[in-house]
C-alpha positions in Angstrom: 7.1 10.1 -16.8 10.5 8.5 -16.2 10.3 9.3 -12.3 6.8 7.7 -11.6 8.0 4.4 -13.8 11.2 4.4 -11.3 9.1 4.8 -8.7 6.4 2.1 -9.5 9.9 -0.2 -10.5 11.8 0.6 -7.3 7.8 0.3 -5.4 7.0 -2.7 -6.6 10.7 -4.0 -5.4 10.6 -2.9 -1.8 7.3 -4.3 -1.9 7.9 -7.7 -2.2 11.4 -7.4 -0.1 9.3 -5.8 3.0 6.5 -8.2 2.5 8.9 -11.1 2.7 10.5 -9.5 6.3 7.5 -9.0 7.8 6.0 -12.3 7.5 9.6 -13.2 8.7 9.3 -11.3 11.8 5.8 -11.9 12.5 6.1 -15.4 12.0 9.1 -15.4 14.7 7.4 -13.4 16.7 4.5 -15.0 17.1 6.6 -17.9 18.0 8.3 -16.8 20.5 5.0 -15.7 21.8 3.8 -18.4 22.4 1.7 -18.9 19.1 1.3 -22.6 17.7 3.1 -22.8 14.4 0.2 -24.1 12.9 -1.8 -21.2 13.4 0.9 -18.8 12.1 1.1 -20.1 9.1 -2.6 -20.3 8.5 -2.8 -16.3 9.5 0.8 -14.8 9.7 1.5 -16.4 6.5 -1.9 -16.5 4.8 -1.9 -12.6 5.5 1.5 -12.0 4.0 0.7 -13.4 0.2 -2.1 -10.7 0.2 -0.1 -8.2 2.4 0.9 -6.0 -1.0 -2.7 -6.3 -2.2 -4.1 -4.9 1.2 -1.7 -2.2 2.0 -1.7 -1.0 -1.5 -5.5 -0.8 -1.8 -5.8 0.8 1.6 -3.3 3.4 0.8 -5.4 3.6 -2.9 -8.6 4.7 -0.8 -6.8 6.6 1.8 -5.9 9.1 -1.1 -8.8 9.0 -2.8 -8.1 6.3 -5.6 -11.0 3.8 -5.1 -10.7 2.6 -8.4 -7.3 1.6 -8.0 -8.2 -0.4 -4.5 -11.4 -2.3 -6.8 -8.9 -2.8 -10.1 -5.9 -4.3 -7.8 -8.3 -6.9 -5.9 -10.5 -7.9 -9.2 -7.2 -7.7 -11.4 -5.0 -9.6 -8.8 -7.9 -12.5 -8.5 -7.6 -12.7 -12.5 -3.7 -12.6 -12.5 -3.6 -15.5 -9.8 -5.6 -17.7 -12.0 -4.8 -16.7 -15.3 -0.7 -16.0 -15.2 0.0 -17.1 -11.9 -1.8 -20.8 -11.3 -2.1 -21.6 -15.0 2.0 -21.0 -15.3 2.5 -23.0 -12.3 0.5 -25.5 -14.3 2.2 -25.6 -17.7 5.5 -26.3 -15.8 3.9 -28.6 -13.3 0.2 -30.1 -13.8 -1.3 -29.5 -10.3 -3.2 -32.9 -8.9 -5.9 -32.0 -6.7 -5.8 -34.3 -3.5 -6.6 -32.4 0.0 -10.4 -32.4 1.1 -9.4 -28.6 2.5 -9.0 -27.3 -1.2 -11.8 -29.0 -2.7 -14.1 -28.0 0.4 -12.5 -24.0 -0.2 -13.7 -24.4 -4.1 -17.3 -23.7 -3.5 -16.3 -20.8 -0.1 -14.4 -19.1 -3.3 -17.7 -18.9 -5.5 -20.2 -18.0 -3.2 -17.5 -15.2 -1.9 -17.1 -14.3 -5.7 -20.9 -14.1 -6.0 -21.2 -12.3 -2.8 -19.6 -9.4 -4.2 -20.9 -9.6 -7.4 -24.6 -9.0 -5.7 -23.0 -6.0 -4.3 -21.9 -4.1 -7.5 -25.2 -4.6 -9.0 -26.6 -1.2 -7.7 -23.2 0.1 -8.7 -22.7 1.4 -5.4 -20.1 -0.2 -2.9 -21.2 1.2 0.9 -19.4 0.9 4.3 -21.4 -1.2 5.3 -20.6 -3.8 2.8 -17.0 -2.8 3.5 -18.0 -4.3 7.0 -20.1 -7.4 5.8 -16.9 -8.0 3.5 -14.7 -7.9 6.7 -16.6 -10.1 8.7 -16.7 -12.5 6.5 -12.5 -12.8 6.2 -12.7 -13.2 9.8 -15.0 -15.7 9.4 -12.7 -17.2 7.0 -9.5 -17.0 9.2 -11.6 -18.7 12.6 -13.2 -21.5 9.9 -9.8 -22.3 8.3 -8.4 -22.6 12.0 -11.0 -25.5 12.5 -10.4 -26.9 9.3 -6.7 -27.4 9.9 -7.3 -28.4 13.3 -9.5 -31.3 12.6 -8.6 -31.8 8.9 -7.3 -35.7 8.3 -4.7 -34.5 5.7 -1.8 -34.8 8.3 0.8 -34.1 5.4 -0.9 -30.8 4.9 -0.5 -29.8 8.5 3.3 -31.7 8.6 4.0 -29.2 6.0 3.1 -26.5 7.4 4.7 -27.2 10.8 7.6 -27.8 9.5 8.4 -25.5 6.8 7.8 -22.9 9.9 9.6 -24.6 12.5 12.9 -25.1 10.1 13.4 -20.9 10.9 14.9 -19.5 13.9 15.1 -16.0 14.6 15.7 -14.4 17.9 13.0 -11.9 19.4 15.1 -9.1 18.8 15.5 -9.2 15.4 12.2 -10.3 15.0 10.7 -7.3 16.3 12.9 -5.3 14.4 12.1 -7.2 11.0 7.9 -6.7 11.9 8.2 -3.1 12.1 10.6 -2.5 9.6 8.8 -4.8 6.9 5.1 -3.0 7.8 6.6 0.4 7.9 8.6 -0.3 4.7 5.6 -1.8 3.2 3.5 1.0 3.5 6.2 3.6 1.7 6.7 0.8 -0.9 2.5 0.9 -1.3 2.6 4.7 -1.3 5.2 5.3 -3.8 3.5 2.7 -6.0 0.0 4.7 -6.0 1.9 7.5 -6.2 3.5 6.2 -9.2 0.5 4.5 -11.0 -1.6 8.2 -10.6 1.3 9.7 -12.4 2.0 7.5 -15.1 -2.5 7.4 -15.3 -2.3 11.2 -15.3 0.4 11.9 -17.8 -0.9 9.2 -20.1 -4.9 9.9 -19.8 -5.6 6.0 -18.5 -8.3 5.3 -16.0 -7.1 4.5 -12.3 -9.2 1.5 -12.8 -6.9 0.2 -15.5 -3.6 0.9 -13.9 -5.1 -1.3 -10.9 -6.3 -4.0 -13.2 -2.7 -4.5 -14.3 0.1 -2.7 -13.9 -0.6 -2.8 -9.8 -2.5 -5.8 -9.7 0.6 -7.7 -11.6 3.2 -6.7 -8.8 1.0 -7.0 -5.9 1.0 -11.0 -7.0 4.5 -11.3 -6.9 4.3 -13.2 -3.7 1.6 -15.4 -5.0 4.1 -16.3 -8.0 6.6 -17.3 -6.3 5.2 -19.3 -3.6 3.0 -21.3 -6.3 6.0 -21.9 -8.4 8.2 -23.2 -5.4 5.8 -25.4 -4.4 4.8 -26.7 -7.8 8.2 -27.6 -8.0 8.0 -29.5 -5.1 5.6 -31.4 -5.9 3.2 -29.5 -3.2 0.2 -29.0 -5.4 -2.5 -29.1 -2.9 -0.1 -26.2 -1.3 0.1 -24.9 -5.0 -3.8 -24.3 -5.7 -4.9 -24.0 -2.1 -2.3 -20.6 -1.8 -4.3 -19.3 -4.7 -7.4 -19.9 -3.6 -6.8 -18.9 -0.6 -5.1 -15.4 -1.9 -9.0 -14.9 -4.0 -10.6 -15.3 -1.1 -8.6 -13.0 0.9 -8.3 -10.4 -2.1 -12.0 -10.1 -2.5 -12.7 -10.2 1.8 -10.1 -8.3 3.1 -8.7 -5.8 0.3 -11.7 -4.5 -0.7 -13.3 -4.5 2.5 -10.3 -2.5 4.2 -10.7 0.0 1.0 -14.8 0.4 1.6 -14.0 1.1 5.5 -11.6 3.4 4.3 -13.4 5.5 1.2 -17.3 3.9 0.1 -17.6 4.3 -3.5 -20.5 5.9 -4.6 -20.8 5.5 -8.3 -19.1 2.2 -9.4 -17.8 2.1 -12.7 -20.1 -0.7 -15.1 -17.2 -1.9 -16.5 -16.0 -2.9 -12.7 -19.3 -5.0 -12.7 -19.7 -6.0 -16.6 -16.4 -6.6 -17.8 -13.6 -7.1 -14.7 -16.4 -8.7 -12.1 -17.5 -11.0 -15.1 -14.3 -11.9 -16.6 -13.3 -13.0 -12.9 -16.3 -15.5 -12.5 -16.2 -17.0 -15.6 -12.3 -18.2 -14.6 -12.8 -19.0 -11.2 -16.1 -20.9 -12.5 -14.1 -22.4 -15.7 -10.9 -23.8 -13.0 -13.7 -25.3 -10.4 -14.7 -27.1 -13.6 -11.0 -27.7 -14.6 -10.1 -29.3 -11.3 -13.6 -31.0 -10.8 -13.1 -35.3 -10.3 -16.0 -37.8 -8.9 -15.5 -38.0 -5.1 -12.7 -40.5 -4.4 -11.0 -39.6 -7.5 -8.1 -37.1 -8.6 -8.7 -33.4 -9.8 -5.7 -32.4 -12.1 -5.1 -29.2 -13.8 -3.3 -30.3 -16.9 -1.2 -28.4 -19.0 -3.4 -27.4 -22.0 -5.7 -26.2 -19.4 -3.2 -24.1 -18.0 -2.4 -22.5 -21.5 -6.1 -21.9 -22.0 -6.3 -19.9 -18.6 -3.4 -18.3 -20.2 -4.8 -17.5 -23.2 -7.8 -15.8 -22.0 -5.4 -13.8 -19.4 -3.6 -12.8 -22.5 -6.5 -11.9 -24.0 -8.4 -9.9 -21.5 -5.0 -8.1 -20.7 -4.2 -6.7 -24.4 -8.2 -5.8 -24.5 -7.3 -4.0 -21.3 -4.6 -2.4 -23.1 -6.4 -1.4 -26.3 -9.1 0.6 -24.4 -5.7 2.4 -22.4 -4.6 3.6 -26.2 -7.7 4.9 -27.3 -8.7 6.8 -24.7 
């Protein structure tokens, strides 16, 4: 038992070190390739919040753990907004400004909905896996043209210039790329390796172990870069990160996972409980956030600690089924 919680500890780690490097490296590289900065950070960067989610699910449904690749995606979704965007929001209430988050609001739902249609026949095919993957590169080419022709310049400032502040020659940056994708696919692999251990030995579902222990590391990234830019006052940058992470969780990560391994007999509780408890929180912060047009959206702080609360709550139900099974 102690050697998978080391290795989920030491996993979970590397994970968010390699995930870091690579968007490092890819970020350089692109730029020295020629790449406009703005377009990196809407992919390079965009793609490395959600890197641990869609390396860990992919190497979940390469070995056979489908549940694992659903419970990180649905359990990292609930994390972002229930830990992740309502702590941002006790220590910072997040005012919602930009057009481009309040435009992405309504993308989130119908995306959230989208899947749920697909778990009704509790069956999750490869061709659903493809729908989900067109979709995220739908996503990518519409958030291109939203940046493009988007009349939040400070938005697009930021951006620029939060990239353009690092240099890195090409070198290094090629060496950084490969070593942060090749370290984050160990890192993914010792962390599923892990999480079926500690599953095994303790008699927990896969599903479970994905809802939370995996889905809580895999956000790491997503905590940190919500906090920083709560901090600095960034809280279009804040909300529109997590947003954006949902919509990439759901699009990409589980789509990679049905290319990989279909699942042919969904859990209910995927559908019933996780699926459920998903919508009702991405549906509750849309409400939340919600102002007249012209007006300020804000996510306060008792709003916050009632996202909490129900995080909390869903989390210790989570772990009351894991002790009496």
């Amino acid at each position: 038992m102690g050697l998978f919680i080391a290795g989920i500890v030491v996993g979970f780690a590397l994970l968010t070190w390699s995930a870091n490097k690579f968007v490092e490296g890819a970020s350089a590289t692109a730029k020295h390739l020629g790449m406009p900065t703005l377009l990196i950070g809407i992919i390079i960067v965009g793609f490395g919040t959600s890197a641990p989610e869609m390396v860990v699910s992919a190497m979940a449904a390469m070995e056979g753990n489908p549940s694992i690749a659903l419970g990180n995606a649905l359990g990292s979704n609930i994390v972002n907004i229930g830990l992740i965007l309502a702590l941002t929001a006790v220590i910072s209430p997040i005012s919602v400004q930009s057009r481009i988050v309040r435009k992405e609001f309504p993308l989130l739902i119908a995306i959230v909905l989208l899947f749920g249609g697909m778990l009704a026949n509790l069956h999750l095919s490869l061709a659903e896996g493809i729908v989900l993957l067109l979709g995220f590169f739908s996503l990518i080419a519409w958030s291109i043209y939203t940046a493009k022709h988007t009349r939040d310049k400070a938005l697009r400032e930021e951006i620029v210039e939060e990239l353009s502040s690092t240099h890195m020659p090409f070198k290094p940056a090629i060496f950084w790329l490969i070593v942060g994708l090749v370290l984050l696919v160990l890192s993914s692999r010792i962390i599923v390796w892990g999480s079926v251990g500690v599953a095994t030995l303790l008699g927990v579902s896969d599903l479970i172990i994905g809802l939370t222990i995996i889905a809580l590391g895999t956000s790491l990234p997503e905590l940190a870069a919500s906090i920083i830019a709560a901090r600095k006052n960034e809280h279009d940058l804040a909300l529109g990160n997590i947003i954006g992470s949902n919509m990439f969780n759901i699009l990409a990560v589980v789509g990679i996972a049905l290319c990989i391994d279909p699942v042919a007999n969904v859990s209910p509780e995927i559908l019933y409980r996780d699926w459920t408890v998903m919508g009702v929180m991405t549906l509750l912060l849309l409400i939340m956030v919600y102002a007249p047009k012209g007006e300020e959206g804000v996510l306060s702080r008792t709003n916050g600690a009632l996202l909490m609360v129900i995080y909390t709550v869903y989390t210790i139900y989570l772990g009351w089924i894991a002790l009496s099974a």
